[in-house]
C-alpha positions as CSV (number, residue, x, y, z in Angstrom):
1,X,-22.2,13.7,6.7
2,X,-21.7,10.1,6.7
3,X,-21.1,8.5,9.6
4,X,-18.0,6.3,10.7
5,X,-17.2,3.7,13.1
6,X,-13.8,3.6,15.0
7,X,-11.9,1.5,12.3
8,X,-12.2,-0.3,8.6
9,X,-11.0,-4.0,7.9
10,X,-9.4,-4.6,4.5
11,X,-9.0,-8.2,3.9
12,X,-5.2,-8.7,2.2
13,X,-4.6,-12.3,1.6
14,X,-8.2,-14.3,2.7
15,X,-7.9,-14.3,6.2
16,X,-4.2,-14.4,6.8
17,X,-3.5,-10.7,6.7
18,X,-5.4,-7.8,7.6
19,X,-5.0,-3.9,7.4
20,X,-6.9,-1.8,10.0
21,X,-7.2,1.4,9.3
22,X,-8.1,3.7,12.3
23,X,-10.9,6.6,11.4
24,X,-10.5,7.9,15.2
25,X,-7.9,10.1,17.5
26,X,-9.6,7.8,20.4
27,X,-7.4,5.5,22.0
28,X,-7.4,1.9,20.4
29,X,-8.5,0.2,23.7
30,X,-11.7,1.4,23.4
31,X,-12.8,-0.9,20.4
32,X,-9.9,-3.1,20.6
33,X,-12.6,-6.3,21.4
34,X,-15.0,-4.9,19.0
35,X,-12.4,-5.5,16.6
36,X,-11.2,-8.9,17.8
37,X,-14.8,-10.0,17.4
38,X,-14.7,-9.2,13.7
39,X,-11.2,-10.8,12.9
40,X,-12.5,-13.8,15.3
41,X,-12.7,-15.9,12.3
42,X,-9.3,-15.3,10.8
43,X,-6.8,-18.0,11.2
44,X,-4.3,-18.0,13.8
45,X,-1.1,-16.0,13.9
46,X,-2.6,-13.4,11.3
47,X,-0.6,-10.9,9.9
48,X,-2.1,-7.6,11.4
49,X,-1.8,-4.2,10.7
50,X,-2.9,-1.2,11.8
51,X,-3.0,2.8,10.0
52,X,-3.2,5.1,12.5
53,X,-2.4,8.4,10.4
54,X,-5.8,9.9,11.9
55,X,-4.3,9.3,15.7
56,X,-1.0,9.5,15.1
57,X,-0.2,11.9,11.9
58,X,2.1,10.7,9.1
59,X,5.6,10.2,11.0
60,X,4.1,7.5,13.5
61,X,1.9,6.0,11.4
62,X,1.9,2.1,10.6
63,X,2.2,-0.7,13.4
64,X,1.6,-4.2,13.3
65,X,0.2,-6.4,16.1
66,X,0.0,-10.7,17.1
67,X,-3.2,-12.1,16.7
68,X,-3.9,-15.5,18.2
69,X,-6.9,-17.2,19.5
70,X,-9.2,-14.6,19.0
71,X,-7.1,-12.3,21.2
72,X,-4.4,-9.4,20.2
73,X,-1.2,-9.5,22.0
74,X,-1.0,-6.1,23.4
75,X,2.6,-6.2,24.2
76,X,3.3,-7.2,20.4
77,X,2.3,-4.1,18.7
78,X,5.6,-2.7,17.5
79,X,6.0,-0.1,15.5
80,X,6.7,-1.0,11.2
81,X,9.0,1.5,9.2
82,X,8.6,-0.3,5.8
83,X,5.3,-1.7,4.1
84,X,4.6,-3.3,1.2
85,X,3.6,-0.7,-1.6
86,X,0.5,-2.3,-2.2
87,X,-0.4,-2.0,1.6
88,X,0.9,1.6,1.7
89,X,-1.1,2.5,-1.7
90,X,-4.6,0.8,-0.1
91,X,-4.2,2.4,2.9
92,X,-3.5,5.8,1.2
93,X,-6.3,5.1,-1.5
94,X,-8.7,4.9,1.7
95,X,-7.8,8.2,3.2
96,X,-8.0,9.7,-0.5
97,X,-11.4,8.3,-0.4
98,X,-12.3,9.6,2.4
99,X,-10.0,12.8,3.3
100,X,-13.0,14.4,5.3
101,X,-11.5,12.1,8.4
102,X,-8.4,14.1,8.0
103,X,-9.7,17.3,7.3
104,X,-11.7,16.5,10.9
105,X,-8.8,14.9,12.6
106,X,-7.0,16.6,14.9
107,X,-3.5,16.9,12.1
108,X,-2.0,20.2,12.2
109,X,-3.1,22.3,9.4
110,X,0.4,21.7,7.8
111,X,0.0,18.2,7.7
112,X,-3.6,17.9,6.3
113,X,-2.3,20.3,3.3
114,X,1.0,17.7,3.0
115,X,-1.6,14.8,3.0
116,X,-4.0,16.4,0.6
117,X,-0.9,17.0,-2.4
118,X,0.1,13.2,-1.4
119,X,-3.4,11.8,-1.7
120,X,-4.2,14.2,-5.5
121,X,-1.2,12.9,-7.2
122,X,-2.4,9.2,-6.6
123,X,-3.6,6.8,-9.5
């Protein structure tokens, strides 16, 4: 089995807007500066977000997050209801690619069978 790291950093608009999408149940924290590291030369005030389907299952699922002088604002992650369809269909087209995170993950059984129809009847 292949292994993963933590996270995966999709570049949406050359380093104005990022999507992270989270491969781990682990709390954020713990590879929060890992990741600030890696975004550490994106421009200022980047658009972030942040998948965390694996952590969080489907309902609680997208958040976004300030990122400023190397550093994210940890009191600025809010939680997003609406994303842009192509965001949505990346981020869905990852976890289709990769659906042996969620078959691992700790989703109820219910939701990895939801997630698997949702994923098969993609493009």
């Amino acid at each position: 089995m292949e292994a993963y790291r933590n996270y995966q950093i999709i570049n949406l608009k050359e380093n104005s807007s990022f999507l992270i999408l989270i491969n781990s149940w682990e709390r954020p924290e713990f590879y929060l500066e890992e990741i600030e590291k890696e975004l550490s030369s994106c421009e200022n005030n980047s658009d972030i977000y942040f998948d965390f389907l694996i952590k969080n299952g489907p309902r609680d699922r997208f958040y976004s997050a300030n990122f400023d002088n190397g550093r994210f604002d940890l009191y600025s992650f809010k939680k997003i209801n609406t994303l842009s369809t192509k965001i949505l269909g990346l981020a869905d087209n990852y976890f289709k690619s990769n659906f042996d995170l969620i078959q691992n993950s700790c989703l109820t059984r219910a939701q990895k069978f939801v997630l698997k129809r949702q994923f098969q009847s993609l493009a």
